[in-house]
C-alpha positions as CSV (number, residue, x, y, z in Angstrom):
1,X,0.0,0.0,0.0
2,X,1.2,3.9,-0.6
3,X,0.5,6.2,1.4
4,X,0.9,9.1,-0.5
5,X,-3.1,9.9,-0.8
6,X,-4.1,8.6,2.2
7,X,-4.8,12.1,4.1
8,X,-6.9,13.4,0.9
9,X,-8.2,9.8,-0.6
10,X,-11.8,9.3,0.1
11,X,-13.0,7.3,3.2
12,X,-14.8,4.3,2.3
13,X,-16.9,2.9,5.2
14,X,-18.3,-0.8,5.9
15,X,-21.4,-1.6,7.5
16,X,-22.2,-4.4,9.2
17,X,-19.2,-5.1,11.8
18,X,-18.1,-1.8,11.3
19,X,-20.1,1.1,11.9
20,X,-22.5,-0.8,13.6
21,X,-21.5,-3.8,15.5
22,X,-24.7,-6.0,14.6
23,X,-25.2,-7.5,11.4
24,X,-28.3,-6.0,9.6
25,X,-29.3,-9.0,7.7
26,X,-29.3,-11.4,10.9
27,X,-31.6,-8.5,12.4
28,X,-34.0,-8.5,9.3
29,X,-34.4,-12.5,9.4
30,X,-35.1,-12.2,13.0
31,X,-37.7,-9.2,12.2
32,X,-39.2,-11.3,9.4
33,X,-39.4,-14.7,11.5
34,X,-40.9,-12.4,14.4
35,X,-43.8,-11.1,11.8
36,X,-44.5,-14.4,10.6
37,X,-43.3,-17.5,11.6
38,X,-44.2,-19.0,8.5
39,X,-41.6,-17.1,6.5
40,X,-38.7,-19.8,8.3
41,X,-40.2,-22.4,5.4
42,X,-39.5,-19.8,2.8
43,X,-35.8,-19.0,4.1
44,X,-34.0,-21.8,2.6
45,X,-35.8,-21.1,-1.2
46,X,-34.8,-17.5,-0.8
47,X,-31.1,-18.8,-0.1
48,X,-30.9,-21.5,-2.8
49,X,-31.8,-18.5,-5.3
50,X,-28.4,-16.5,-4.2
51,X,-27.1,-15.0,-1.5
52,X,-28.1,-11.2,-3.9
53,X,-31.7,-12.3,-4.2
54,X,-32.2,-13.9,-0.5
55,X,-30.9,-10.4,0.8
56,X,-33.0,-9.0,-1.5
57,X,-36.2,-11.0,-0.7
58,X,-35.7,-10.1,3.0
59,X,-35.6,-6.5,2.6
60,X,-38.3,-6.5,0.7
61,X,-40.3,-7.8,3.5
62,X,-39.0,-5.6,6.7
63,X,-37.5,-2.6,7.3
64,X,-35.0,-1.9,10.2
65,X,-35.0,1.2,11.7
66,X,-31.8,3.0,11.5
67,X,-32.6,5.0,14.4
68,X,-32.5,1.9,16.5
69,X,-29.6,0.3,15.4
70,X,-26.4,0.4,17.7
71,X,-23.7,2.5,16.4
72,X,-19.5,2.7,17.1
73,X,-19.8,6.2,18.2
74,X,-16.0,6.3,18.0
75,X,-15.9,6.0,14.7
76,X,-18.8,7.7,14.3
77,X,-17.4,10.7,16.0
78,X,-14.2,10.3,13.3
79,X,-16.0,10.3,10.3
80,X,-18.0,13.4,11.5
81,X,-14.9,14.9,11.7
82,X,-13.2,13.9,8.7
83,X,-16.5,14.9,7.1
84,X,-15.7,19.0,8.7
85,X,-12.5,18.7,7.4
86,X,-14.1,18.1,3.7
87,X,-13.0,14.7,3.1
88,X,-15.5,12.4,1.1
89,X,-16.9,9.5,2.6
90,X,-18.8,6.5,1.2
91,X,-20.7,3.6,2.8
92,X,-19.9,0.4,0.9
93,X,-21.6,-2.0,2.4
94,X,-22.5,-6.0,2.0
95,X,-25.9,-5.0,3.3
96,X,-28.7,-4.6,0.9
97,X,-29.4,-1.0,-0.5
98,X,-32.9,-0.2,1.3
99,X,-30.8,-0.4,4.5
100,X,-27.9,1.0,3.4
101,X,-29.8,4.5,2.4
102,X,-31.3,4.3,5.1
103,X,-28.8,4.7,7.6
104,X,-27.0,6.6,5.4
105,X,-30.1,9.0,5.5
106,X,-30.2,8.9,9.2
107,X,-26.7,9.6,10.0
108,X,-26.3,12.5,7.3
109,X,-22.3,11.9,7.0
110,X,-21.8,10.0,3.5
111,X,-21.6,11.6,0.4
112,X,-22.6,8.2,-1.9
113,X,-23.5,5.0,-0.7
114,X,-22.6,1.4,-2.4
115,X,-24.9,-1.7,-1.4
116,X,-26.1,-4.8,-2.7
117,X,-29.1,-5.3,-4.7
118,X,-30.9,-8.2,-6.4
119,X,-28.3,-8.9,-9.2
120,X,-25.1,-8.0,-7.0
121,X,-23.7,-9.2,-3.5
122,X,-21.3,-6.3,-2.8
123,X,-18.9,-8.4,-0.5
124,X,-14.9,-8.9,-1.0
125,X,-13.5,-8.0,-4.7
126,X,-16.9,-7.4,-5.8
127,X,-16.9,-4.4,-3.2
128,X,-13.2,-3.5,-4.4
129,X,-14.4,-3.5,-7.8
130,X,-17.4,-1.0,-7.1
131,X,-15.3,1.1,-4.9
132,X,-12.6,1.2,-7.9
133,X,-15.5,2.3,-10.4
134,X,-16.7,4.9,-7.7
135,X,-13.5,6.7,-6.5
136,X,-10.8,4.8,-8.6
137,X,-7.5,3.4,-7.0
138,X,-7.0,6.3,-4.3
139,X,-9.0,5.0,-1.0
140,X,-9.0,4.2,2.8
141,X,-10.7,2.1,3.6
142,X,-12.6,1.2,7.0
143,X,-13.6,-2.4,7.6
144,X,-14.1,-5.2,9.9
145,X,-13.3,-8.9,9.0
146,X,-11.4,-10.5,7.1
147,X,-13.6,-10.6,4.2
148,X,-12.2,-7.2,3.9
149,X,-8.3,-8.2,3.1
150,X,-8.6,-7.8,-0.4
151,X,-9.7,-3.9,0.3
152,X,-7.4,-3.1,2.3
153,X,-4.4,-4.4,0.2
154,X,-5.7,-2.4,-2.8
155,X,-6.3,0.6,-0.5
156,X,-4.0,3.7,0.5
157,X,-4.5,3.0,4.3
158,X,-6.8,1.0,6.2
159,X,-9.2,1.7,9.6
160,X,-9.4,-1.1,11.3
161,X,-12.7,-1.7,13.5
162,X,-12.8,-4.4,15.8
163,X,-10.4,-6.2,13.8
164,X,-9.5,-10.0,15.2
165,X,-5.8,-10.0,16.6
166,X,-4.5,-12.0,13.2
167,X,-6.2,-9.9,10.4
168,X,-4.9,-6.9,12.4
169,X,-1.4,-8.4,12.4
170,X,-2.1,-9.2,8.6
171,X,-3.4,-5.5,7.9
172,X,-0.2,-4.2,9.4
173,X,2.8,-6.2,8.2
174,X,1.6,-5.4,4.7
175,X,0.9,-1.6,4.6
176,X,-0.2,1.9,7.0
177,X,-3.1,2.1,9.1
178,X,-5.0,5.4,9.8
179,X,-6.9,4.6,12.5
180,X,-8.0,1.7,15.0
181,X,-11.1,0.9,16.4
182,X,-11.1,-2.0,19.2
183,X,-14.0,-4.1,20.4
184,X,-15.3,-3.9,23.6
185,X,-13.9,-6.5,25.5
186,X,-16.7,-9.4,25.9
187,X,-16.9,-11.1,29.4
188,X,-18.3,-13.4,31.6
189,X,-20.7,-10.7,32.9
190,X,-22.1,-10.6,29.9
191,X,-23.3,-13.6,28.8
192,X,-24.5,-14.4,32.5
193,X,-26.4,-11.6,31.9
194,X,-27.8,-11.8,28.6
195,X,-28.5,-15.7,30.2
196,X,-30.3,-13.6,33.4
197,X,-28.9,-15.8,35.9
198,X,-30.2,-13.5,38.6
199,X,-33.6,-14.7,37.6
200,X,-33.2,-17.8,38.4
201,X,-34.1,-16.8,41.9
202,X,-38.1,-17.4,40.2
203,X,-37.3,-21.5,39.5
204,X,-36.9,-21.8,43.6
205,X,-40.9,-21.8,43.0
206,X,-40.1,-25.2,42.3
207,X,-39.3,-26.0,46.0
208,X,-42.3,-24.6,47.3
209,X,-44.3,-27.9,46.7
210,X,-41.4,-30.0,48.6
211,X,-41.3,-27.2,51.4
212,X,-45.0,-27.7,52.1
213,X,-45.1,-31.4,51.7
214,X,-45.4,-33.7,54.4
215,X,-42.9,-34.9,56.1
216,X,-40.1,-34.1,55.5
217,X,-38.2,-34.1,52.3
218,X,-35.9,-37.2,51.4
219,X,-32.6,-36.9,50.3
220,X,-33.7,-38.2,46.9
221,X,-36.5,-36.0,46.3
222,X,-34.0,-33.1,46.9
223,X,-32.1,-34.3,44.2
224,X,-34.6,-34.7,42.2
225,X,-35.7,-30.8,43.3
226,X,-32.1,-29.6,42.4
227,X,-32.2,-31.3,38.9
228,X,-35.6,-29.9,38.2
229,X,-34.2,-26.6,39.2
230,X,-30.9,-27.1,36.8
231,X,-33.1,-28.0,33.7
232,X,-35.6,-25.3,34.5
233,X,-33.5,-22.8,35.0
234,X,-31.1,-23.6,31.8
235,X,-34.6,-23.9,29.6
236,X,-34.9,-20.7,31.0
237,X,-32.1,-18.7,30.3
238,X,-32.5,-20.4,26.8
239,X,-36.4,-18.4,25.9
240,X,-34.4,-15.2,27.6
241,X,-32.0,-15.5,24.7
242,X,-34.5,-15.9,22.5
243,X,-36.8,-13.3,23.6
244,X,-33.9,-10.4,23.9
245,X,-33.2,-11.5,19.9
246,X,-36.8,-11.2,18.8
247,X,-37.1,-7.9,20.7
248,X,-34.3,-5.8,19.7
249,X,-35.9,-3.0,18.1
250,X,-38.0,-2.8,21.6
251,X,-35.5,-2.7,23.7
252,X,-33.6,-0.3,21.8
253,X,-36.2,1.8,22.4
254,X,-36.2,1.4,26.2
255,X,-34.2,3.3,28.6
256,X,-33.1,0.3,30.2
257,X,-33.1,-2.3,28.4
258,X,-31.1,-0.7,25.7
259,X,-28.2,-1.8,27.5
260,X,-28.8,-4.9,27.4
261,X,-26.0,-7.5,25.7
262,X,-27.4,-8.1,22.3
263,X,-29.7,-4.8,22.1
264,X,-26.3,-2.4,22.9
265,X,-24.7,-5.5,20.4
266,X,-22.2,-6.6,23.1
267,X,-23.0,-9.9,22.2
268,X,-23.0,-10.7,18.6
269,X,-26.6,-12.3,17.5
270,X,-25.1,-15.1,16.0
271,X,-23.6,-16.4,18.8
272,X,-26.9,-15.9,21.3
273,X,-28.7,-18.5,18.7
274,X,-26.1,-21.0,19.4
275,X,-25.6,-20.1,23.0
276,X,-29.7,-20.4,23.3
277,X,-29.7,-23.8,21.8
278,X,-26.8,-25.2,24.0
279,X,-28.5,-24.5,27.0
280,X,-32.6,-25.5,25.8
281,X,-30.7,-29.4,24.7
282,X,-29.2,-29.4,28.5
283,X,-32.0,-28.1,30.0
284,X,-34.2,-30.8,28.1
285,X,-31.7,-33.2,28.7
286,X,-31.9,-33.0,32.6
287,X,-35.7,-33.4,32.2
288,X,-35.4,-36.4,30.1
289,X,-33.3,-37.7,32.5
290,X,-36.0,-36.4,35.8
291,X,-38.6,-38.2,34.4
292,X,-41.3,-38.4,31.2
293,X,-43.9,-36.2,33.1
294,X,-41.6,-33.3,34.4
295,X,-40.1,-32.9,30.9
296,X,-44.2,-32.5,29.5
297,X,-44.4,-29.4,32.4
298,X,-41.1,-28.3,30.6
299,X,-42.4,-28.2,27.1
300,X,-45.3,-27.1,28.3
301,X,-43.3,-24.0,29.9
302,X,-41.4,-24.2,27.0
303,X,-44.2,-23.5,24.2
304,X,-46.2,-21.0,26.8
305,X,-42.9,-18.5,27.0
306,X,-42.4,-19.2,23.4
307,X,-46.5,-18.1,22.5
308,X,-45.8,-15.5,24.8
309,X,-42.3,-14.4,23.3
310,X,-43.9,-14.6,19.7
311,X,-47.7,-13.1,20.1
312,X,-48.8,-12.5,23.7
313,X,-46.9,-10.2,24.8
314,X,-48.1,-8.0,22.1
315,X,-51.9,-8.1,24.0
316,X,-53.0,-6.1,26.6
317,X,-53.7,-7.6,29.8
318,X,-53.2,-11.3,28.8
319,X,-49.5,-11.1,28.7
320,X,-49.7,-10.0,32.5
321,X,-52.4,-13.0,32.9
322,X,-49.8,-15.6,31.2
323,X,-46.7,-14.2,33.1
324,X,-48.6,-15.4,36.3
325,X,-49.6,-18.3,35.1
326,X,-45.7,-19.5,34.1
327,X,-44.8,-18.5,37.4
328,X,-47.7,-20.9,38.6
329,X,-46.5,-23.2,36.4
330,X,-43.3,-23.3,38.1
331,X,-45.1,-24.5,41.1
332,X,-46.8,-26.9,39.7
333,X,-43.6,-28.5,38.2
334,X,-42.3,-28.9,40.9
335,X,-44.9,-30.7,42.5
336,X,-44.7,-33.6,39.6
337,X,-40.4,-33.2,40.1
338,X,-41.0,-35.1,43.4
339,X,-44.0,-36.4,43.5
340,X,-46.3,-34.8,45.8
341,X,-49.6,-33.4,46.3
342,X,-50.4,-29.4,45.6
343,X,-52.8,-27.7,47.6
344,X,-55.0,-25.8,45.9
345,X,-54.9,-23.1,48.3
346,X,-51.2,-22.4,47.3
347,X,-52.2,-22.8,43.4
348,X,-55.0,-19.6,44.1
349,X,-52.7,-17.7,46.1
350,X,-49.7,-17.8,43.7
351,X,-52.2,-17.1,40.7
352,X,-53.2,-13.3,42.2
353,X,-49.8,-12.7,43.9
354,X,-47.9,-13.2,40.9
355,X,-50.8,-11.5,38.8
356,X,-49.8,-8.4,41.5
357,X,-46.0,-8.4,39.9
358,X,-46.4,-8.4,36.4
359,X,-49.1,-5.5,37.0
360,X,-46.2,-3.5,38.9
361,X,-43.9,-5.0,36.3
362,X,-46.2,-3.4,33.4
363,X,-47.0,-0.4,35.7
364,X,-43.6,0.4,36.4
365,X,-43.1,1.2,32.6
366,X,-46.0,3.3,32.5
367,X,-44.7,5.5,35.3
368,X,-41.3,5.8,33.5
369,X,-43.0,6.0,29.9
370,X,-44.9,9.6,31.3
371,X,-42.1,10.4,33.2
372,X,-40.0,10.8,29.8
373,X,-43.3,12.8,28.2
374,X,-44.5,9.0,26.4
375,X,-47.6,8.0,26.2
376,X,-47.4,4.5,25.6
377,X,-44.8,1.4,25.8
378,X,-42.6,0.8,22.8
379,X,-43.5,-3.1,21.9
380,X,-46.6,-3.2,24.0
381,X,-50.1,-2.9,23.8
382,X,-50.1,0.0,26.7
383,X,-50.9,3.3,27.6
384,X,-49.9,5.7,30.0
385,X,-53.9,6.5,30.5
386,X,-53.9,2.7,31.3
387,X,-52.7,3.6,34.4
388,X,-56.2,4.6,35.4
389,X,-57.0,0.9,35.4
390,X,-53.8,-1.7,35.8
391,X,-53.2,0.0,38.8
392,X,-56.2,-0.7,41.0
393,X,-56.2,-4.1,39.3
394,X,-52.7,-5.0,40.9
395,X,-53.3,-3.8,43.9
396,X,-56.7,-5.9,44.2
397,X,-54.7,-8.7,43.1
398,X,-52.1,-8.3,45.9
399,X,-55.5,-8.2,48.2
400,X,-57.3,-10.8,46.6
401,X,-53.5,-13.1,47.2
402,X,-53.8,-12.0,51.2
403,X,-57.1,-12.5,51.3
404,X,-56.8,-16.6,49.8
405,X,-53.9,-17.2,52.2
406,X,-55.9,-15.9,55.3
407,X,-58.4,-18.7,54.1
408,X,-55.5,-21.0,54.0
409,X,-54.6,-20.5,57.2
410,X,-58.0,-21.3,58.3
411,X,-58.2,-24.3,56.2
412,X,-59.1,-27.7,58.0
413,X,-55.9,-28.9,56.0
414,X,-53.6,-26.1,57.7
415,X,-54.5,-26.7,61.1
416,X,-54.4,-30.4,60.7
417,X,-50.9,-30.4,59.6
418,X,-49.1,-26.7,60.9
419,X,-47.7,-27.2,64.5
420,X,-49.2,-23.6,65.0
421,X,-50.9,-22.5,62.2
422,X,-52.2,-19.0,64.3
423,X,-48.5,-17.8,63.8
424,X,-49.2,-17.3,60.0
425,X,-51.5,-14.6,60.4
426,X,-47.6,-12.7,60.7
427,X,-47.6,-14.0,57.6
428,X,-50.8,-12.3,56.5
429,X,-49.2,-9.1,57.8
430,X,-45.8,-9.3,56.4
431,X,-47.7,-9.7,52.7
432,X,-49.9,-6.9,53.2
433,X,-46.4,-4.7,54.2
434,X,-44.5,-6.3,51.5
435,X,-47.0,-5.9,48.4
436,X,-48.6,-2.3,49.4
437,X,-44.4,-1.5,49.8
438,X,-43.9,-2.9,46.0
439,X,-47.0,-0.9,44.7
440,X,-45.5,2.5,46.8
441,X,-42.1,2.3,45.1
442,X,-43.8,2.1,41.6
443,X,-45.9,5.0,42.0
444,X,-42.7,6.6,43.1
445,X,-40.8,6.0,39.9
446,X,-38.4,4.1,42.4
447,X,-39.1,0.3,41.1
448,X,-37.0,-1.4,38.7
449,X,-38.6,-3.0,35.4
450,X,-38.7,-6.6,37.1
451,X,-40.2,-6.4,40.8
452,X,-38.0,-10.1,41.7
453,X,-35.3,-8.1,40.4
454,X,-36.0,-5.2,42.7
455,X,-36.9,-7.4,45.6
456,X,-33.7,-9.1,45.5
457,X,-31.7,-5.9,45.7
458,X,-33.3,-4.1,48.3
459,X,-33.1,-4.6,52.0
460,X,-36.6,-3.8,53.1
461,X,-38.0,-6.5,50.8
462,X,-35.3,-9.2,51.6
463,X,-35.8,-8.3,55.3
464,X,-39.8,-8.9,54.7
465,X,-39.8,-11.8,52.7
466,X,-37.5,-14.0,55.0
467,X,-39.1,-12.8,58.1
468,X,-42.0,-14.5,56.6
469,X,-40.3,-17.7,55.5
470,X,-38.8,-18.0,58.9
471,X,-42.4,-17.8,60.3
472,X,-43.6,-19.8,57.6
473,X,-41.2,-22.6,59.5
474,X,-41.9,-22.1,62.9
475,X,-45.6,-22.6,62.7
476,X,-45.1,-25.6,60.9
477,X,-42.7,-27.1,63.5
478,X,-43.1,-25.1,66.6
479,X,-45.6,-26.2,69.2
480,X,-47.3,-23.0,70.9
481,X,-49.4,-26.1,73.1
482,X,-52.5,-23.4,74.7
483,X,-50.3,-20.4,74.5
484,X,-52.6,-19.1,72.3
C-alpha cells in the first residue's frame, strides 16, 4: 500500500461489523421470522436463489430502523470529523441497499452509498471493484473482518474496526493504518447476563411444593428438586436469549433495556442462537433424565414462554395474565419433580400474587414512559392513561393473594398439619407490608422493570420476605401447646 493519498483519498466505510456492530441482515431474518413464523419455510428457497436475491427477498419484506440500530460512536465521532475537514466519505456496504440509504439518510455523513441489490452481493472484490468504479484506486478504507483483506491491500491505508488480533497483524505487516477501532472486550458478565442468571431466583418456586409437603423431604426428592431446578433454570435462560433476539428493536427503544448485551450488540446475535440452543438441549436433557412427566411441564413452559415471546406479549392484559400463570407453572412442576400433592390453596394464592407483579412490572413502565413525556410502551399494547386501570387491578390482586392465604390458614388442611398455624397470620401481615411496599415504590418512579429483580436488591424486601419464611417454619414445627 502507498500512502501518499491517504490524508486526501476518500474514506470508504463498511457496514455491518463496522459502523455498527450488529449485522443488519441477521436482524432482518429475526424481524421477518418475528412477523411471521411461517416465513422460516420460505428462508432456505430464498437462499438457494443466491445470496443477492435472499438479501433482496428479505428486505423486501422488513424494514430496520436505523434509528434503532447500535452504532460505534468512536468511529462515528471520526468520520463526522473527517467529514468538517471536507473529506468524502462512502458507505460500501455488504448489506442490501434499502438499509444502506437508510442509515445513510439517518446519519447524514456519506456523500454516496454502495450496497447490494438483487443482481449484485457487494462483498470482498466485488466491493473492491465498485469502490474502484466509484472513487478509482485512491481509498482508505474502514472495515471489519477479514472478508475485507482484499480492500485493504488495494487501498491507500486501512481503519481497522474491531479487527480479530491475526487480520490486524495481517493489515499491518503489509501496509499503513490510519486509525483503530477496538471491540469492547466481551466477558463473563455478559453472557450471565444476557443468560439472566439472577432470575433464576423465580425456578426456587419449584421447591415450594417440597417445602409444604409432608414430612419431611428425602434426600432423593431433593435431588430430584435440584435437577428440576438445573433443567428449568437452563430452559430458561434459553427463551431469555430468545426473547432479547426477537425484541431488539424494543429494547432499543427502552431506557433500560437498551443496555442490554445483544440490544447495545455486546453480544453478537449469532452467537446468542447458538448459546440459546446449548442451553434448551441441556436443559431438556436434565428433564429427560427427571422423568417423562416433568419434561411434559417443561415443554409445556417451554411453548407457553415461546407463545408469549412470539404473540402475547403484544396483547394487553393477557400477557400479564400468562406471566402469572408460568410463574404458577413453576409450582406446579415442581410438584410432579418429586412427586407430591399441591394444595389448591397455594395454586390460588400464587395465581393473584404473581398477577400483582407483572401489574407492577407493566406499571412500572407506564410511570417511567410519562415520566420521559410518552404515552405509551414501545413493543406493547399499553398506555400511560392505562394507568387509570392496571393499577387498582394490581393492587386488588395483591388483596385478593392476602385475602386466599388468610383462608388457607383457616383451612381444615392447615391446622391439621401446621404445629401452630395462628402464627401465619404474621404471615398475612408481612404480605400486606411487603406488596402495598412494592406498589408505593412504583408510583414513586423508584421500582426497577422486574419487581424479583428489585426485591432481591433491596433490604426492606429481603428483610420482609425471610421474616416470613422463617415464620412460615416455625408454625409448621413449633408447638405453641395453649399459649394461644
Amino acid at each position: 500500500m502507498s500512502s501518499d493519498n491517504s490524508i486526501s483519498a476518500p474514506l470508504v466505510v463498511d457496514l455491518d461489523g463496522t459502523l455498527t456492530p450488529t449485522d443488519t441482515l441477521v436482524e432482518s431474518v429475526i424481524q421477518l421470522v418475528k412477523r411471521s413464523p411461517l416465513h422460516m419455510l420460505s428462508l432456505p428457497l430464498w437462499l438457494f436463489a443466491g445470496r443477492s436475491a435472499f438479501k433482496d427477498a428479505v428486505a423486501c419484506r422488513t424494514s430496520l430502523a436505523p434509528e434503532h440500530l447500535p452504532y460505534r460512536e468512536a468511529l462515528l465521532a471520526f468520520l463526522r470529523d473527517e467529514k468538517a475537514k471536507g473529506r468524502k466519505i462512502i458507505l460500501a456496504t455488504a448489506a442490501h441497499r434499502d438499509i444502506a440509504d437508510a442509515v445513510a439518510r439517518h446519519l447524514g455523513v456519506f456523500d454516496e452509498v454502495l450496497a447490494s441489490d438483487r443482481t449484485r452481493n457487494l462483498k470482498g472484490l466485488a466491493k473492491l471493484d465498485a469502490i474502484r468504479d466509484a472513487v478509482g484506486e485512491h481509498f482508505v478504507y474502514a472495515g471489519d473482518s477479514s472478508a475485507d483483506l482484499p480492500i485493504w491491500a488495494s487501498a491507500d491505508a486501512a481503519v481497522l474496526v474491531g479487527v480479530a488480533p491475526d487480520v490486524a497483524r495481517s493489515v499491518k505487516r503489509d501496509g499503513r493504518v490510519e486509525r483503530e477501532f477496538p471491540n469492547q472486550e466481551r466477558r463473563l458478565a455478559d453472557w450471565l447476563r444476557a443468560m439472566r442468571v439472577h432470575q433464576w431466583i423465580k425456578n426456587l418456586l419449584l421447591f415450594v411444593p417440597l417445602l409444604t409437603a409432608f414430612p419431611v423431604p428425602s434426600p432423593e426428592q431433593l435431588i430430584a428438586m435440584t435437577v428440576a431446578f438445573l433443567a428449568l433454570s437452563l430452559t430458561a435462560s434459553a427463551t431469555y436469549i430468545g426473547n432479547d433476539l426477537l425484541d431488539l428493536e424494543n429494547d432499543r427503544g427502552h431506557l433500560r433495556k437498551s443496555k442490554r448485551p445483544f440490544a447495545s450488540a455486546r453480544l453478537p446475535i449469532t452467537h446468542g442462537v447458538g448459546v440459546a440452543l446449548v442451553l434448551l438441549v441441556a436443559g431438556l436433557g436434565l428433564a429427560v433424565a427427571l422423568s417423562p412427566a416433568f419434561l411434559a411441564m417443561l415443554l409445556l413452559y417451554l411453548v407457553t414462554t415461546s407463545m408469549y415471546s412470539w404473540v402475547l406479549k403484544r396483547y394487553v392484559l393477557l400477557d400479564v395474565i400468562v406471566l402469572s400463570l408460568l410463574y404458577t407453572l413453576r409450582i406446579f412442576a415442581g410438584a410432579i419433580a418429586v412427586k407430591v400433592a399441591v394444595s389448591p390453596w397455594l395454586l390460588a394464592f400464587s395465581v393473584f400474587i404473581f398477577l400483582s407483579l407483572a401489574l407492577v412490572k407493566r406499571c412500572s413502565e407506564l410511570v417511567v414512559s410519562g415520566q420521559l413525556g410518552r404515552t405509551a410502551v414501545q413493543g406493547r399494547d399499553y398506555r400511560v392513561a392505562d394507568l387509570a386501570v392496571l393499577w387498582p387491578l394490581g393492587v386488588g390482586a395483591s388483596v385478593a393473594a392476602v385475602v386466599v392465604f388468610g383462608l388457607f390458614i383457616s383451612a381444615a388442611e392447615t391446622v391439621a398439619r401446621y404445629a401452630a398455624p395462628q402464627i401465619l397470620w404474621f404471615v398475612a401481615v408481612g404480605l400486606i407490608y411487603w406488596l402495598g411496599r412494592l406498589w408505593i415504590k412504583t408510583s414513586r418512579g423508584e421500582m426497577h422493570d422486574d419487581p424479583v429483580v428489585y426485591a432481591v436488591r433491596d433490604r426492606g424486601s429481603c428483610l420482609t420476605v425471610l421474616g416470613m419464611i422463617v415464620t412460615v417454619m416455625l408454625a409448621r414445627f413449633l408447638s405453641l401447646g395453649g399459649c394461644l
